[in-house]
C-alpha positions as CSV (number, residue, x, y, z in Angstrom):
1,X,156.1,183.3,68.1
2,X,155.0,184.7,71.2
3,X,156.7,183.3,74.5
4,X,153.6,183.1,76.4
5,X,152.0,181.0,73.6
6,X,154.5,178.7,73.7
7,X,153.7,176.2,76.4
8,X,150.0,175.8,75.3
9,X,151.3,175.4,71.3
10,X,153.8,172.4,72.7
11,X,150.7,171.3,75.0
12,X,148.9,170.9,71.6
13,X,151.5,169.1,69.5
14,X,152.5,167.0,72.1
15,X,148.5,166.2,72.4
16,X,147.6,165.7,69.0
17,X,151.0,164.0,68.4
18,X,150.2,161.1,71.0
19,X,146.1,161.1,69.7
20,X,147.4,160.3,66.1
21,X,150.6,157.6,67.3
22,X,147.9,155.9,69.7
23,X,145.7,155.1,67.0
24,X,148.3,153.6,65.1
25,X,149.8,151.2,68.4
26,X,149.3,147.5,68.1
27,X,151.3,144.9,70.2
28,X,154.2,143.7,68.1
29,X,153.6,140.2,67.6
30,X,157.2,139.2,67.1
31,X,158.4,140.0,70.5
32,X,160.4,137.2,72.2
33,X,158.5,136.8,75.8
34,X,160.1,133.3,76.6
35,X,161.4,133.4,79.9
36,X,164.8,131.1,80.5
37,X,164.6,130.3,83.9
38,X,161.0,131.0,85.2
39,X,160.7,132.6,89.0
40,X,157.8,130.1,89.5
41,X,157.6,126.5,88.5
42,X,155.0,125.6,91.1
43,X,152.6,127.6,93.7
44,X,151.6,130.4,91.0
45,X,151.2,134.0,92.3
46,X,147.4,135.5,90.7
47,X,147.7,138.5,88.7
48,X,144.5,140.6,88.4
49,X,145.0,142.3,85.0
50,X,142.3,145.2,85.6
51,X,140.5,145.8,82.1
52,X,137.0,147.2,83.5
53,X,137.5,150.7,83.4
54,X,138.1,151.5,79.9
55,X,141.9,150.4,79.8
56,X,143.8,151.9,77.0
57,X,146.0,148.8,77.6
58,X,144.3,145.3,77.6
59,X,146.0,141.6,78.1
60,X,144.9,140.6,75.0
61,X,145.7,143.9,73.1
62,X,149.0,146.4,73.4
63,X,149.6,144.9,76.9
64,X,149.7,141.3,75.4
65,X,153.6,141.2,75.0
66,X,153.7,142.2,79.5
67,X,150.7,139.5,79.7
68,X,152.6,136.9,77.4
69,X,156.2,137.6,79.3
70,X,154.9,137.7,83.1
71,X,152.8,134.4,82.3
72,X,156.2,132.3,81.1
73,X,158.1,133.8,84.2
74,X,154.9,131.3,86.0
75,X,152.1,134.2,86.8
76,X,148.9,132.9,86.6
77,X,146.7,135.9,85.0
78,X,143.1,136.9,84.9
79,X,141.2,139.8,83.1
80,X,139.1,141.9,85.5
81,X,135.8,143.3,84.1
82,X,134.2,144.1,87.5
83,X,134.2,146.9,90.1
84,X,137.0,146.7,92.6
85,X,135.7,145.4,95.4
86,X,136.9,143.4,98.5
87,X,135.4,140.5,96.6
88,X,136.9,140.5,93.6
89,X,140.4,141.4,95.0
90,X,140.5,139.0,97.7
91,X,142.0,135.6,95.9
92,X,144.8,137.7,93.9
93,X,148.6,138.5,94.9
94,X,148.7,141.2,92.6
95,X,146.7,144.3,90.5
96,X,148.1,145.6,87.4
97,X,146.2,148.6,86.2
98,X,147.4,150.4,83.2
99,X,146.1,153.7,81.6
100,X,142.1,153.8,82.8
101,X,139.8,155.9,81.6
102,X,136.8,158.0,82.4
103,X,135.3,157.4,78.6
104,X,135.6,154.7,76.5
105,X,138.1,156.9,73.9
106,X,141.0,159.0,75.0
107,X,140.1,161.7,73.0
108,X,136.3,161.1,74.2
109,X,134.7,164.0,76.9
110,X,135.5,162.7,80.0
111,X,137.7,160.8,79.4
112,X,140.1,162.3,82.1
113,X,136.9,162.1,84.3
114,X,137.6,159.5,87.3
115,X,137.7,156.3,86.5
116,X,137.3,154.8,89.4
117,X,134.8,155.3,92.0
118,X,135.9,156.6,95.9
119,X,134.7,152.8,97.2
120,X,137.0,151.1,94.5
121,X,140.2,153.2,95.7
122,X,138.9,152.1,99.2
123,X,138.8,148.5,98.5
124,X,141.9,148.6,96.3
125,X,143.5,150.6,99.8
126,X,142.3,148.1,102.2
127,X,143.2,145.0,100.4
128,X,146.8,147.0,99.7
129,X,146.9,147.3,103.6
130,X,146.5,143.3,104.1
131,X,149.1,142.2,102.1
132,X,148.2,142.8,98.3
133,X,150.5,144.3,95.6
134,X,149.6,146.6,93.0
135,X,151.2,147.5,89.6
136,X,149.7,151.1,89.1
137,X,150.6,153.0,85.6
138,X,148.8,156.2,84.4
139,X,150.5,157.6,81.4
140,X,150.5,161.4,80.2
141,X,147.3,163.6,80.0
142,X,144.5,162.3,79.9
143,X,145.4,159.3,82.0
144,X,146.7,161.2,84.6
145,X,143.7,162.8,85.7
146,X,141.7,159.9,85.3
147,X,144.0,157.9,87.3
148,X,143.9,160.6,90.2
149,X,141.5,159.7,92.4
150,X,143.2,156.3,93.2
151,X,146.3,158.1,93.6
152,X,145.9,160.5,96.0
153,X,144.3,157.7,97.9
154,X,147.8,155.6,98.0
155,X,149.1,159.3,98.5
156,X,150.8,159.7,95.0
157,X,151.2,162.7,93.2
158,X,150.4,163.1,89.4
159,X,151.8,165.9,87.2
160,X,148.8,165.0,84.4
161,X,151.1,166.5,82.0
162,X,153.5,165.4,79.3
163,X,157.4,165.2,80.6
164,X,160.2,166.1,78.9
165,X,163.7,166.5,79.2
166,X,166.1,166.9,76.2
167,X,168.9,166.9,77.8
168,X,168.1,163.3,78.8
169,X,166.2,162.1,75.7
170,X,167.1,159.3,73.3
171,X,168.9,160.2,70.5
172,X,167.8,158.4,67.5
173,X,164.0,159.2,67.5
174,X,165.0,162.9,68.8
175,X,161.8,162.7,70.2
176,X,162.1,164.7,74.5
177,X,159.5,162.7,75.3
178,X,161.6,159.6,75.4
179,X,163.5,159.8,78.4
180,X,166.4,157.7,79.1
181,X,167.6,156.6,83.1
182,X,170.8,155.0,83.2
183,X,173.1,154.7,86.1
184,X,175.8,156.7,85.0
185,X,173.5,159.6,85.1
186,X,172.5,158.8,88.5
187,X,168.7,158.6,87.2
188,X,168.7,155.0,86.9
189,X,168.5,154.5,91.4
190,X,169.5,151.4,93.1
191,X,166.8,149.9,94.2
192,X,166.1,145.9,94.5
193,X,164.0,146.8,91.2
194,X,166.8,147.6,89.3
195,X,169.5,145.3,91.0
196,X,167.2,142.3,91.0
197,X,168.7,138.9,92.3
198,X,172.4,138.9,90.9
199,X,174.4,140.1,88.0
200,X,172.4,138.8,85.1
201,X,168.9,140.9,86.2
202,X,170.7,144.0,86.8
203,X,169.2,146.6,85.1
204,X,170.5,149.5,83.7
205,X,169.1,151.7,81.3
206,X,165.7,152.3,80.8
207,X,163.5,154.3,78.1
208,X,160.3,155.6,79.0
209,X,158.3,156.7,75.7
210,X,156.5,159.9,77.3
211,X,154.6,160.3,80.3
212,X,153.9,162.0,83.4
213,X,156.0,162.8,86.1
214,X,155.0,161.4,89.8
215,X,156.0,162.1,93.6
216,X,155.6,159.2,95.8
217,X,154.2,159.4,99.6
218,X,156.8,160.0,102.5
219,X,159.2,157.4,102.9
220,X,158.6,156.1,99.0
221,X,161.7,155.3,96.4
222,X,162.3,156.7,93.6
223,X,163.6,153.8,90.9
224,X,163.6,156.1,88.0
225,X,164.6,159.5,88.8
226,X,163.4,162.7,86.8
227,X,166.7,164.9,86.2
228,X,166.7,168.5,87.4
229,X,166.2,169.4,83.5
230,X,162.6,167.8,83.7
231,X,159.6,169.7,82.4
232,X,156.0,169.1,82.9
233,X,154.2,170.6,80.0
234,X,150.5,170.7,81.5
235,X,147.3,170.9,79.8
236,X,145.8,174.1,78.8
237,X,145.9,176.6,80.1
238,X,149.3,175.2,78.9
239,X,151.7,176.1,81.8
240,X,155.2,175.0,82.1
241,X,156.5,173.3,85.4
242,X,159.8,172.3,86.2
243,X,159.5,168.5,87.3
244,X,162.5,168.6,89.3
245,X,162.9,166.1,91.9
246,X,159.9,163.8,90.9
247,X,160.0,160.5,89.1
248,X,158.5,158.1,86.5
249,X,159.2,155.4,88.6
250,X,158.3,154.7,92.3
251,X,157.5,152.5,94.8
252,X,156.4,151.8,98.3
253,X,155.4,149.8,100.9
254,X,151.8,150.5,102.4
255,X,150.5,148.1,105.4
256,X,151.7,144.5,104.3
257,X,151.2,145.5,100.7
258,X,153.6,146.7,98.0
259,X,153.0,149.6,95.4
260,X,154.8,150.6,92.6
261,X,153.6,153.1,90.4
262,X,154.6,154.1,87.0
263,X,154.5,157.4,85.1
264,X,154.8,155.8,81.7
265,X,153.2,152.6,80.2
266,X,154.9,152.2,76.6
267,X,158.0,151.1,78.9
268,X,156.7,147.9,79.9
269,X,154.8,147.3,76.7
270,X,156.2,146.0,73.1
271,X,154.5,147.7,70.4
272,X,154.6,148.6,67.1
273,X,153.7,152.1,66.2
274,X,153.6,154.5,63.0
275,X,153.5,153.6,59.4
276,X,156.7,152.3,59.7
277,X,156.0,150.2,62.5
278,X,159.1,151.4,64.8
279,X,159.6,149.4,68.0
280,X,157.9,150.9,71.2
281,X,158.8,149.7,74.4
282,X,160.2,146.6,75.6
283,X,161.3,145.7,71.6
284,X,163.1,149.1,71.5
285,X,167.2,147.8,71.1
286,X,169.7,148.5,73.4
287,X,167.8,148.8,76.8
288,X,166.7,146.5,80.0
289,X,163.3,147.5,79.7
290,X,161.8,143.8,79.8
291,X,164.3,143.1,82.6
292,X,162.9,146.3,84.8
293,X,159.0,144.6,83.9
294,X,160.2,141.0,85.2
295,X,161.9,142.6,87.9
296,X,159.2,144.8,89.2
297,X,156.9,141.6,89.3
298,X,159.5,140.1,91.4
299,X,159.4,143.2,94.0
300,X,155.8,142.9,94.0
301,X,155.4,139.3,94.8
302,X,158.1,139.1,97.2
303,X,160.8,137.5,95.9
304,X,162.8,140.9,95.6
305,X,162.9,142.1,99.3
C-alpha cells in the first residue's frame, strides 16, 4: 500500500468503523448510578441538559446513565429544546452539551455544518461571563466541526479528527482509539477534577473511547493530557497531525463562569455497543471514569475550588 494513501484509508476505517458502532450504542440499562453520599441534599444546582441541536447524546437516550448518576448526586435536570438564549440560560447553574449536530444524522450532509448559531455562542458566552458553568463535549469528526463555532468563541481549539495513540491505548479491546490517562504516565494531571475532595474521589485512570484532541485558551488546564505519541488522523484529504501537547480534557475559568470541555463523550457515558454488547464508558472495569463525571460536576458547581 502506498504511504501517501495511508492516512485517508485509516481516515476511512476509523469513519465507517465509528458510523456502523454508533448505530449499534444504547445506554446500558444495568449500570449502578446510585450515589452513596449525595453532594446535595438540599438547595439543588439546575442542570440544562441541551438536546435542541440534534444531540447524538440525549438524557433520556445514551446519556441516560450521566443523567441518572448526576441526578442521585442531588442535580436537578431539565431537557433544553430551545435556542440558547439569555432567557433560557438565565435560571440554570450549569449547560451540559454533548455531541450537536448540524443534521439530524451523523452521517447526514451537514451534519458537521454549525450547529449553533453566532447569537447562541454569544448568549452561551455572556451568561458564561456572569457566573454560569458549562459541560462542553464534541466528540471525533463530525462533531468537531459542528461543535466549532461555540468553541472558538470560548477560545478552544478542535482537532475535528479522530486521536490515537497506541502506545497509550487499552489493551484488551486493542482498539488506538481508546486512550488510557493514568498518573503514572503523567497524562492523568492533578487538577481539583481528578483529586476531588479527599482520598475516596481521587481519580486515577481514565479511558476515553475515541475522540478529538483539544487546546484550551491561555491560562486553561489540561486534566487529561495527550502524550507526545498522539495522532490526529483528520478528515480527507486525510492528513496526519501529531497531537502533541493538546488534550481530551480541559478546563477553564471565563469571567465568573467555569468551562470544561471534553474531547470524548463515551467517557462519561455507560453504554452498551456491538453485537456483543461490550461495555462502553463509565461500565468499562477497572477505571474512575464515573468518579472523573461526578467530579467534574463538582468543579463546575463550585464545590471543587
Amino acid at each position: 500500500m502506498s504511504i501517501r494513501i495511508l492516512p485517508l484509508t485509516i481516515f476511512l476505517i476509523c469513519f465507517l468503523l465509528f458510523s456502523f458502532a454508533s448505530a449499534q450504542q444504547i445506554a446500558d440499562p444495568h449500570f449502578d448510578a446510585r450515589v452513596d453520599k449525595p453532594a446535595f441534599t438540599k438547595n439543588f444546582p439546575r442542570v440544562l441538559f441541551d438536546e435542541a441541536h440534534n444531540n447524538f447524546h440525549t438524557s433520556t437516550g445514551r446519556y441516560k446513565p450521566f443523567a441518572d448518576l448526576i441526578f442521585n448526586d442531588g442535580y436537578h435536570m431539565v431537557a433544553n429544546r430551545r435556542a440558547f438564549s439569555k432567557e433560557s440560560l438565565q435560571t440554570f447553574k450549569i449547560l451540559v452539551i454533548s455531541n450537536a449536530l448540524g443534521a439530524e444524522d451523523m452521517d447526514d450532509d451537514g451534519a458537521g455544518s454549525p450547529a449553533f448559531s453566532p447569537e447562541e455562542c454569544d448568549a452561551v458566552y455572556d451568561w458564561l461571563r456572569g457566573g454560569g458553568a458549562l459541560l462542553f463535549i464534541a466528540d471525533h469528526a463530525p462533531f468537531g466541526e459542528a461543535a466549532e463555532i461555540l468553541a472558538k468563541r470560548l477560545g478552544v481549539d478542535m482537532s475535528k479528527g479522530f486521536t490515537l495513540d497506541e502506545a497509550h491505548s487499552a489493551k484488551g479491546p486493542n482498539n488506538p482509539g481508546f486512550i488510557v490517562y493514568t498518573r503514572e504516565d503523567h497524562l492523568l494531571a492533578n487538577h481539583p477534577i481528578t483529586n476531588g475532595r479527599n482520598d475516596t474521589e481521587r481519580v486515577n485512570q481514565v479511558i476515553a473511547f475515541t475522540g478529538q484532541s483539544l487546546k484550551g485558551p491561555d491560562g486553561s488546564e489540561a486534566f487529561l493530557k495527550l502524550a507526545d505519541t498522539a495522532v490526529d488522523h483528520i478528515p480527507p484529504p486525510g492528513k496526519n497531525v501529531s497531537a502533541a501537547g493538546r488534550a481530551q480534557g480541559v478546563a477553564f475559568r471565563l469571567g465568573k463562569g467555569r468551562v470544561v470541555v471534553m474531547g470524548e463523550a463515551g467517557m462519561l457515558s455507560a453504554q452498551l455497543t456491538g453485537s456483543d454488547n461490550k461495555p462502553f464508558g463509565m461500565n468499562f472495569p477497572d477505571i474512575d471514569n464515573r468518579q472523573l463525571a461526578l467530579n467534574i460536576m463538582h468543579w463546575l458547581s463550585g464545590l471543587l475550588k
